[in-house]
C-alpha positions in Angstrom: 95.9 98.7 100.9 94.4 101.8 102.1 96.5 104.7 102.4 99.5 102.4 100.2 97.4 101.3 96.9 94.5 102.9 97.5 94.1 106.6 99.0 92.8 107.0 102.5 90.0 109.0 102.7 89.6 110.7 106.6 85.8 110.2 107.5 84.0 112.4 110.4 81.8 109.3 111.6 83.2 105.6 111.8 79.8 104.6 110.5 80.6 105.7 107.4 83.5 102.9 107.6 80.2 100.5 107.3 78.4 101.8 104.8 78.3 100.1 101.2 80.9 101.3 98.4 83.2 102.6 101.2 86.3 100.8 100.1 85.1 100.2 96.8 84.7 103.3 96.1 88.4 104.5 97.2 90.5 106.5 94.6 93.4 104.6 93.5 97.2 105.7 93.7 97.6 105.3 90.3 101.6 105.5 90.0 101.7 102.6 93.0 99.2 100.4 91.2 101.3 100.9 88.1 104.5 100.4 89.6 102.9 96.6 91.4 101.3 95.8 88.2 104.9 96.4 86.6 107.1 94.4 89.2 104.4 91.6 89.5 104.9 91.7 84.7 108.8 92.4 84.7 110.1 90.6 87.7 108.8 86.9 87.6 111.4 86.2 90.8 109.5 88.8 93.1 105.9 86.8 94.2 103.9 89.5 95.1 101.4 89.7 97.7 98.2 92.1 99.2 98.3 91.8 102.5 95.5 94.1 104.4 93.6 94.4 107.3 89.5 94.7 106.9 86.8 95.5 109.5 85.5 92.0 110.7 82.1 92.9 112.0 81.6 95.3 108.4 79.5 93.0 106.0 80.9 94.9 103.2 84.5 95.5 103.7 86.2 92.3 102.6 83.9 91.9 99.5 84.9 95.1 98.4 88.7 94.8 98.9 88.0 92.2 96.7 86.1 94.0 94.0 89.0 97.0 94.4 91.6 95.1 93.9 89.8 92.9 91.3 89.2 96.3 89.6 92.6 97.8 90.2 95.3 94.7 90.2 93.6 91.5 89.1 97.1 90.1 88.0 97.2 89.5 92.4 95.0 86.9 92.2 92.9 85.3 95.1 95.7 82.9 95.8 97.8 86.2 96.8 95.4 87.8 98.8 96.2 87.7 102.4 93.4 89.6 104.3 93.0 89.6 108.6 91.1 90.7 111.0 91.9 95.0 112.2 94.0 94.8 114.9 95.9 91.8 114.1 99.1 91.3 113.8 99.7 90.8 110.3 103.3 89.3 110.7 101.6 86.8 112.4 99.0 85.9 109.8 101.3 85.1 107.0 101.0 81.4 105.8 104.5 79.8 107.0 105.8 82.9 108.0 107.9 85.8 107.2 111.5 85.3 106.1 114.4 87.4 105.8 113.7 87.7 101.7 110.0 89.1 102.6 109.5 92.8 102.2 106.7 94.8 103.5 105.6 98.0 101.3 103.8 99.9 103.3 102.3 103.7 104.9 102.3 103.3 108.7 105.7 103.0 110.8 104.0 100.7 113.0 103.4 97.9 110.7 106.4 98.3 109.4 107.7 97.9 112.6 106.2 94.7 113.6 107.5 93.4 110.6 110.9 93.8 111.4 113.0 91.6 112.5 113.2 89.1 110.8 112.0 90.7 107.5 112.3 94.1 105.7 110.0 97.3 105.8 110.0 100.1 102.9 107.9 102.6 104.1 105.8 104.6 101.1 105.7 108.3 101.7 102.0 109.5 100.5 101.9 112.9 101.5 99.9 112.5 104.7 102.4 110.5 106.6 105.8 110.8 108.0 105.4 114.0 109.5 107.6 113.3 112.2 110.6 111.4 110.5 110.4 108.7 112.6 111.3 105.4 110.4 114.8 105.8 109.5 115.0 102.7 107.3 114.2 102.7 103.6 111.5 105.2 102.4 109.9 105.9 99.1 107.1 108.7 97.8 104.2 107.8 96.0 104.1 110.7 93.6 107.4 109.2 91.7 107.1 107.7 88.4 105.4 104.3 88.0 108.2 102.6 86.4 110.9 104.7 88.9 109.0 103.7 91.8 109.2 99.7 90.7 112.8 100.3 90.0 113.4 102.0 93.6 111.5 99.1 95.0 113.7 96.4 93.4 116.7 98.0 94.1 116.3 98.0 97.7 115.1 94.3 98.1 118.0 93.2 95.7 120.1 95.2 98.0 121.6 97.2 95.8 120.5 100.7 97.0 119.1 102.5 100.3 116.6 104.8 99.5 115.6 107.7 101.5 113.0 110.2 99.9 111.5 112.9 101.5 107.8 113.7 101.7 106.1 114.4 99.3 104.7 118.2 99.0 101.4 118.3 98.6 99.5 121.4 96.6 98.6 122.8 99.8 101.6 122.7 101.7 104.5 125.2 101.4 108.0 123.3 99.4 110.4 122.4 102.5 111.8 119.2 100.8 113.6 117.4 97.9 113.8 114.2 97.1 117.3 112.3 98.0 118.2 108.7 96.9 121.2 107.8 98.5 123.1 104.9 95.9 125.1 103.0 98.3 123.4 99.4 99.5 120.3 98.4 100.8 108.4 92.4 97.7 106.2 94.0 97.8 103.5 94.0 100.4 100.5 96.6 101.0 98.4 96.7 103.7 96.2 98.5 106.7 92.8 99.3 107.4 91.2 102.6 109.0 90.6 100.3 112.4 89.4 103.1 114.8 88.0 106.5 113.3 90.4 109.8 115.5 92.9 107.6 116.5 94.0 105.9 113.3 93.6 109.3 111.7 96.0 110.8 113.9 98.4 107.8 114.3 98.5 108.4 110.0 99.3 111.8 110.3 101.8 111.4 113.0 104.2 108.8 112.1 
């Protein structure tokens, strides 16, 4: 969730990862809530699920995952709520498994990378991440259109397009990108928790 549906917000002190209204509290991605909310309406043959990992020993995190996303995307119902332990392996903690048809939307290369093989990663660009261009497989920004992000979405786990964006420019840094989709071949998931304070700070900035 954070960082994919919800924005990561970079705190100075990990107690503040503890404190009530943390994760309730987080500022939504408004065009990747839309776009969910319009696959999970228009695309009844997608079964879309949050998966996301919560701090076990936080009294408050998994409650307010819940309220967020009760908040932001109640059509995902408890039912498709998949929520583990930080530091997990979330591949490992689906119910029956991933298959080949399972796709993983999410921010950080190295989840994205556990989930592959035997599934599918689509790595969403936010404007903090990818710094370093290291996933080369499919790769979307955040900042595009709710109903053009859905669209980008399907097309890639339907196979009919590979989609490359670049990163998205940010009011504060200086234009060195466009976006590319490349047409030629090739649901939705979400996921990760801040787990430890600097170092998932820098692993998000980093890959």
């Amino acid at each position: 969730m954070d960082g994919t549906l919800a924005e990561f917000q970079h705190v100075d002190q990990l107690e503040t990862l503890y404190e009530k209204g943390y994760f309730a509290n987080l500022k939504p991605m408004e065009s990747v809530v839309e776009a969910i909310r319009e696959i999970h309406a228009n695309y009844p043959e997608i079964e879309v699920h949050i998966l996301s990992a919560y701090l076990s020993d936080s009294p408050h995190a998994l409650i307010e995952k819940n309220q967020w996303l009760d908040e932001h995307l109640p059509e995902i119902d408890s039912a498709h709520r998949v929520f583990v332990h930080c530091g997990t392996d979330k591949k490992a903690q689906v119910p029956g498994g991933i298959r080949p048809t399972d796709f993983l939307l999410d921010d950080y290369t190295h989840n994205l990378s556990w989930w592959e093989p035997p599934a599918r990663g689509i790595k969403l660009l936010n404007g903090i991440n990818h710094t370093k261009g290291t996933w080369q497989g499919d790769r979307i920004r955040f900042d595009s259109d709710p109903a053009e992000l859905a669209e980008k979405i399907v097309s890639v786990m339907r196979g009919q397009a590979q989609i490359q964006d670049q990163k998205p420019v940010l009011k504060q840094e200086i234009p060195t990108h466009t976006t590319k989709v490349i047409n030629l071949f090739a649901g939705p998931g979400a996921g990760k928790t801040t787990c430890a304070l600097g170092i998932a700070h820098y692993l998000k900035t980093q890959g």
